[in-house]
N, C-alpha and C positions, 0 to 999 in steps of 0.2 A: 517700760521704765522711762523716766524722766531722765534730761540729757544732765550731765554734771555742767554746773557752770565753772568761769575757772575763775580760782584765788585772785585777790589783789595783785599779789607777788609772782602769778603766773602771766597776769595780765603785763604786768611793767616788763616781763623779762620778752612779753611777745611783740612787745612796742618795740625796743631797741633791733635795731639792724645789725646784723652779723661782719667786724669789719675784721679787716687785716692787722695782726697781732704788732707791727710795728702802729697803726691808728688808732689802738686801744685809748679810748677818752675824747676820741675826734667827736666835734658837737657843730652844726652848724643851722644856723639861722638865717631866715630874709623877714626884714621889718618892715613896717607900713609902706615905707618910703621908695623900698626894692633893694635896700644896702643887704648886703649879703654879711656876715660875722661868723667869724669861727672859731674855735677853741684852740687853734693851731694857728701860728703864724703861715705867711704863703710861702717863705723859703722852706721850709718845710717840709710842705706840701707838695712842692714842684720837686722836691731832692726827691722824696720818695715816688711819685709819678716818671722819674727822669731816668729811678734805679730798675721800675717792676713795670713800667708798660712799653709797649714797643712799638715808637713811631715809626712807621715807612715811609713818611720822606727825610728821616733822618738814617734809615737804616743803612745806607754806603757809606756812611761818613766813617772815616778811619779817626779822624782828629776830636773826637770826642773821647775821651777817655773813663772808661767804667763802667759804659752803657752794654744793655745787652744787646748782642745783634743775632739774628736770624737768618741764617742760609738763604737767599732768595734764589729760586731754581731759573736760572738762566738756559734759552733750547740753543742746543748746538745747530751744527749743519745736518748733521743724523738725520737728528728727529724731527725736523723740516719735513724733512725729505719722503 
């Protein structure tokens, strides 16, 4: 049997990339010139990078407020040992 080809409308839905439900509509371009453009302002962009990824050289900072932080496993004298 001959392979099915896919629809227009399966094609288009196989182009778009799967993002994060707060980036729904996020579009971004680079033109001839190397300028970069995107459908979202950068404050934006950084608030929501700022809320869901987790820098590790920012991860000890207490005075940042709202950020997620991650346990970082620090070795006692024990387990040196």
């Amino acid at each position: 049997m001959a392979k099915k080809k896919p629809t227009d409308s399966a094609k288009a839905a196989a182009d778009k990339p799967r993002v994060h439900k707060d980036l729904e509509g996020f579009d971004i371009q680079i033109n001839s010139f190397g300028e970069i453009s995107t459908s979202f302002d950068m404050d934006r962009i950084n608030e929501f990078l700022n809320k869901n990824v987790d820098d590790k050289k920012l991860r000890d900072r207490e005075d940042i407020p709202g950020r997620k932080t991650r346990k970082s496993k620090k070795k006692t004298n024990e387990e040196e040992e």
